[in-house]
C-alpha positions as CSV (number, residue, x, y, z in Angstrom):
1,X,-7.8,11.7,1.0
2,X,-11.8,12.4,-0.4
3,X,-13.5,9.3,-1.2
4,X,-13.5,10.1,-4.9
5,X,-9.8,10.5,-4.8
6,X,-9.8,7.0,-3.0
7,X,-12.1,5.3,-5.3
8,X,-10.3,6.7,-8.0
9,X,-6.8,5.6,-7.3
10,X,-8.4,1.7,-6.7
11,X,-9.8,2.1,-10.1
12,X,-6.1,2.0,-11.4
13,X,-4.6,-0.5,-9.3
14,X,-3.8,-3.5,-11.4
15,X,-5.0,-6.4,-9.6
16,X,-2.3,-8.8,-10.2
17,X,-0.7,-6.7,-7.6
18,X,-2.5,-7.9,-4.8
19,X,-2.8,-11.3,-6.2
20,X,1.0,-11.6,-5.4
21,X,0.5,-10.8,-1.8
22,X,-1.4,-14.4,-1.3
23,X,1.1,-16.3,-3.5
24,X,4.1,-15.4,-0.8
25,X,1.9,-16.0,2.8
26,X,3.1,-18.9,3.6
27,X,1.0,-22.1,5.0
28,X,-2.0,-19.7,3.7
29,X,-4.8,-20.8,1.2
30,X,-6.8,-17.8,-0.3
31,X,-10.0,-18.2,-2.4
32,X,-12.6,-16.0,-4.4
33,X,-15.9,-17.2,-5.8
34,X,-18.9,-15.4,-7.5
35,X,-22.2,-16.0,-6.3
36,X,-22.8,-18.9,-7.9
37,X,-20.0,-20.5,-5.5
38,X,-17.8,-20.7,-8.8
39,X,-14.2,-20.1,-8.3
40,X,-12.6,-17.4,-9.1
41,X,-9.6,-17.2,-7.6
42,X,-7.3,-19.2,-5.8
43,X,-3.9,-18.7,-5.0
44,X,-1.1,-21.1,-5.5
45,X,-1.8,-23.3,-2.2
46,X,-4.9,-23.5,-2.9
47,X,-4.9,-24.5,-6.5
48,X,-2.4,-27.5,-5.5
49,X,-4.5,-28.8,-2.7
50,X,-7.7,-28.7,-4.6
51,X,-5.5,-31.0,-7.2
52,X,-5.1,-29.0,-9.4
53,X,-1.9,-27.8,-11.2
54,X,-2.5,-24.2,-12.8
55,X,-5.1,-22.1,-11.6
56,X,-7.2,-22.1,-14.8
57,X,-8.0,-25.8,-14.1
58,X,-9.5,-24.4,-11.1
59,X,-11.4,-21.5,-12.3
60,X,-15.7,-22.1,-12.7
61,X,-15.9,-25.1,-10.7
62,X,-17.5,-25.7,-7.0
63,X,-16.7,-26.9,-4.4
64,X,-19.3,-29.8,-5.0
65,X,-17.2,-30.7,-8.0
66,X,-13.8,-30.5,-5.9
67,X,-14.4,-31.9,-2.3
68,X,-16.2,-34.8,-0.5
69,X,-20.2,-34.1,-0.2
70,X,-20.0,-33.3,3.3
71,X,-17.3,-31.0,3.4
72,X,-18.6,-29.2,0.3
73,X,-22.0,-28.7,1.6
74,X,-20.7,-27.0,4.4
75,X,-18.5,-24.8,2.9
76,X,-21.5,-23.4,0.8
77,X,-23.4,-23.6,4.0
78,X,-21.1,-21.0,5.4
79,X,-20.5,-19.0,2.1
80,X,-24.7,-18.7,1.8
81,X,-24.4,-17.3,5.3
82,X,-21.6,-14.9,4.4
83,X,-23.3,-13.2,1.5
84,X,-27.0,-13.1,2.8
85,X,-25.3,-11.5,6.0
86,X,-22.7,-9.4,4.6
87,X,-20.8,-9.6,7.5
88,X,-17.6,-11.8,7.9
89,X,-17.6,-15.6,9.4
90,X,-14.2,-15.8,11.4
91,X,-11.9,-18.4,13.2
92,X,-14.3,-21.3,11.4
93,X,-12.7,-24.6,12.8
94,X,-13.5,-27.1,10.0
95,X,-12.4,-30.1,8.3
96,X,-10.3,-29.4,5.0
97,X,-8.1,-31.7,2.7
98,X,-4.8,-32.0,4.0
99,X,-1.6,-32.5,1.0
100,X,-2.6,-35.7,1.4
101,X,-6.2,-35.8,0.9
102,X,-7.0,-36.9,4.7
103,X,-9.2,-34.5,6.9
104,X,-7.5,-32.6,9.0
105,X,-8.5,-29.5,11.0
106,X,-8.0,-25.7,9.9
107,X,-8.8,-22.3,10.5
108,X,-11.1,-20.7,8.0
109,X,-11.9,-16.5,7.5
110,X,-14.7,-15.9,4.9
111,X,-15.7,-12.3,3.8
112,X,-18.2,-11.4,1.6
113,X,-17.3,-9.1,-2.0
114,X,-19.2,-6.2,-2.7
115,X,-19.4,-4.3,-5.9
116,X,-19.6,-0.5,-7.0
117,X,-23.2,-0.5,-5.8
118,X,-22.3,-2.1,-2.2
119,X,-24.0,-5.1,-3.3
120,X,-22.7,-8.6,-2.5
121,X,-21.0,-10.2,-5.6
122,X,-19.4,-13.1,-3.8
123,X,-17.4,-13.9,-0.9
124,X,-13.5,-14.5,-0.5
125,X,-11.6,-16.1,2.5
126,X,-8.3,-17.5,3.7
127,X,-7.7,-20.9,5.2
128,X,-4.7,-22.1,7.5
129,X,-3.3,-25.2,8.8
130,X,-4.5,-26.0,12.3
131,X,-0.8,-27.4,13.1
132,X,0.6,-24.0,11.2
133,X,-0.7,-21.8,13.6
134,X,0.0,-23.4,16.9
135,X,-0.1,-19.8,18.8
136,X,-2.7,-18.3,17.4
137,X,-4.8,-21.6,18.4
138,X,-3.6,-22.0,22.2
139,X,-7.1,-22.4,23.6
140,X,-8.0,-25.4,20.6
141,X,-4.1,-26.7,21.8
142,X,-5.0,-27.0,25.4
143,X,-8.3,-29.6,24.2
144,X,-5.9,-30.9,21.8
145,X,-5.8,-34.5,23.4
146,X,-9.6,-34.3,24.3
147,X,-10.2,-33.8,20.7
148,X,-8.0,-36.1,19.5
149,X,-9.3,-38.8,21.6
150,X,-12.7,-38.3,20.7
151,X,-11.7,-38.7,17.2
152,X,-10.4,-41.5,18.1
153,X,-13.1,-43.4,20.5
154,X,-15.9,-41.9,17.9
155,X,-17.8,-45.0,17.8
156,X,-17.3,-45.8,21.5
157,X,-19.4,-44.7,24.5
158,X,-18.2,-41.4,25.7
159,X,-19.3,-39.2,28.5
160,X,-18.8,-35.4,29.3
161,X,-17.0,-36.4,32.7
162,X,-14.8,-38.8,31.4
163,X,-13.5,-35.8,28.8
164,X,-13.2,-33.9,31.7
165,X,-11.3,-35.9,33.9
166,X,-8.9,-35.9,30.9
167,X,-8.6,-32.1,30.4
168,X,-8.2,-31.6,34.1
169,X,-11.3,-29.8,34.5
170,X,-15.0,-30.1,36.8
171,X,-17.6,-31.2,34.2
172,X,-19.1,-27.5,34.3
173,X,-15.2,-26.1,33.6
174,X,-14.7,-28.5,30.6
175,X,-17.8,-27.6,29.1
176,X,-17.8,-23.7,29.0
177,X,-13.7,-24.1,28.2
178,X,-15.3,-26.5,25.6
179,X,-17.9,-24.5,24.2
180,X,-15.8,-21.1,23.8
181,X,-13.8,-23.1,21.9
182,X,-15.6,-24.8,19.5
183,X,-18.7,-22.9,19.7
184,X,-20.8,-26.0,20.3
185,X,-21.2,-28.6,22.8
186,X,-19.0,-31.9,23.2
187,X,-21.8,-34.1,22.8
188,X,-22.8,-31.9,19.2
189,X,-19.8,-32.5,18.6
190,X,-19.3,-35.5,19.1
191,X,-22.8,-36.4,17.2
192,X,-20.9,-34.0,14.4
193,X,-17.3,-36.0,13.6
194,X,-19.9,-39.3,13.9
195,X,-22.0,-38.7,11.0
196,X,-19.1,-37.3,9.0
197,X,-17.8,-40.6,9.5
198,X,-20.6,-42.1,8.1
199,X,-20.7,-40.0,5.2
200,X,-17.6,-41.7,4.1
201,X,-18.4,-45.1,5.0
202,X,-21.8,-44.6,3.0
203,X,-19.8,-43.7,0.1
204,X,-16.9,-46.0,0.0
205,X,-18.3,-49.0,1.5
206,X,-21.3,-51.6,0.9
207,X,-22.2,-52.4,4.2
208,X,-25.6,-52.0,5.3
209,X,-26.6,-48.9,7.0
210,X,-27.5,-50.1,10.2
211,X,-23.7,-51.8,10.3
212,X,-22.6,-48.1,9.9
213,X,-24.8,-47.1,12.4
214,X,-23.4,-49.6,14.8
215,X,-20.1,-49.1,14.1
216,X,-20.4,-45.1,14.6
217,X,-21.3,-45.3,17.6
218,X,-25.1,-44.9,17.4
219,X,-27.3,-47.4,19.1
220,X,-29.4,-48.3,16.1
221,X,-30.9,-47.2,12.9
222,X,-33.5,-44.9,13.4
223,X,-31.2,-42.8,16.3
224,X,-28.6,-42.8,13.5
225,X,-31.0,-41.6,10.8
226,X,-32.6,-39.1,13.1
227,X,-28.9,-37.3,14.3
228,X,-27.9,-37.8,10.4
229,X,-31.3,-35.8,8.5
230,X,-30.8,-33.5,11.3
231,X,-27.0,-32.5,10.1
232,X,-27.2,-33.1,6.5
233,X,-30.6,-32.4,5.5
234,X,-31.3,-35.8,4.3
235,X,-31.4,-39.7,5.4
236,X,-28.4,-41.9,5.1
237,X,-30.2,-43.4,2.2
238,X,-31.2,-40.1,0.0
239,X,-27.4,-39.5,0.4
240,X,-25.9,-42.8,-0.6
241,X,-27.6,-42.8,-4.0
242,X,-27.7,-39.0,-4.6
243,X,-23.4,-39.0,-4.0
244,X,-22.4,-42.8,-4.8
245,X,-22.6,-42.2,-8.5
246,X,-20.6,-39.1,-9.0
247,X,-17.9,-40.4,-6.4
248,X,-17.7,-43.8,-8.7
249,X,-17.6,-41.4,-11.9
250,X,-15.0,-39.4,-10.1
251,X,-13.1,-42.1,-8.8
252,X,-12.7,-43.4,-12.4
């Protein structure tokens, strides 16, 4: 088939067509959003776990609007990086809203949209349950319990060896094993999941930010504002007062 021929024919394919494929995956989220990071699409899954109950609720809003600061900045993080790029981000383990609004892990494809010109006009993606794809995630399986127990421990004292010993590995072993699986080191990581935690607690409690320090895991203030401007782009202060309001507004 020529290209016109093939360009043609997707000229008279209704959409709503394909839109049906996503509604029937099952354990599948899909998205699409302009630019802007606007949705513009989301299939049944996904409207429900954003809250929503018809997808025209959905429709025009952001992520910011939708999900906890920390996850939402990271989403558009990643989206920015799809359509400057215009080359897909794949296998993205990140935190994501479970049913029941707690964090849990999944597996996130992004892909950027291109127009009639070949210019980027958004980017779309799929999202699936970490649990709902057990096979496909064998290698994140077998650090299961590591992960887990660093979840866990967050704000204790935790060293590379001891994670080791625990995965049945030589420090070296678990590290690589580690990396090629998470595409960062357990320490980063570690650092990671410790001021995510502290985004919350920023959020939904008053205590002061050296108690949140503390209790994360960090061994004061100014290491804790340090490792937290250096993931979020700001200090635990800035980003108390710049999200405490809207997640008071939206609470009520």
């Amino acid at each position: 088939m020529s290209n016109a021929r093939h360009h043609e024919w997707l000229r008279h394919v209704r959409p709503d067509g394909l839109r049906q494929l996503f509604e029937h995956l099952p354990g599948t989220l899909f998205f699409a959003k302009n630019t802007e990071g606007e949705i513009m699409f989301g299939n049944r899954h996904f409207v429900e776990r954003c809250g929503c109950a018809r997808e025209e609720e959905l429709i025009g809003r952001t992520d910011a609007e939708i999900f906890p600061p920390h996850m939402a900045a990271k989403y558009r993080e990643d989206d920015l990086a799809v359509m400057r790029t215009g080359k897909p981000m794949l296998q993205i383990v990140e935190l994501f809203p479970s049913r029941q609004g707690e964090p849990e892990w999944f597996i996130t494809d992004k892909l950027p949209l291109f127009d009639e010109e070949n210019q980027v006009v958004g980017v779309c993606g799929i999202v699936r349950s970490y649990e709902g794809s057990r096979r496909a995630l064998q290698p994140y399986l077998d650090l299961a319990p590591v992960a887990d127990y660093i979840k866990a421990h967050s704000g204790e004292p935790i060293s590379v060896r001891q994670l080791a010993r625990m995965a049945g590995l030589s420090v070296r072993q678990f590290e690589r094993k580690f990396f090629e699986t998470f595409h960062t080191t357990p320490k980063h990581y570690l650092m990671r999941l410790r001021v995510l935690l502290a985004c919350d607690e920023l959020l939904e409690t008053r205590q002061s930010i050296t108690e949140i320090a503390l209790a994360a895991g960090f061994c004061d203030h100014s290491a804790f504002a340090r490792h937290f401007r250096k993931h979020m782009g700001v200090s635990p202060r800035e980003y108390r007062e710049k999200y405490r309001a809207s997640t008071v507004t939206a609470a009520r």
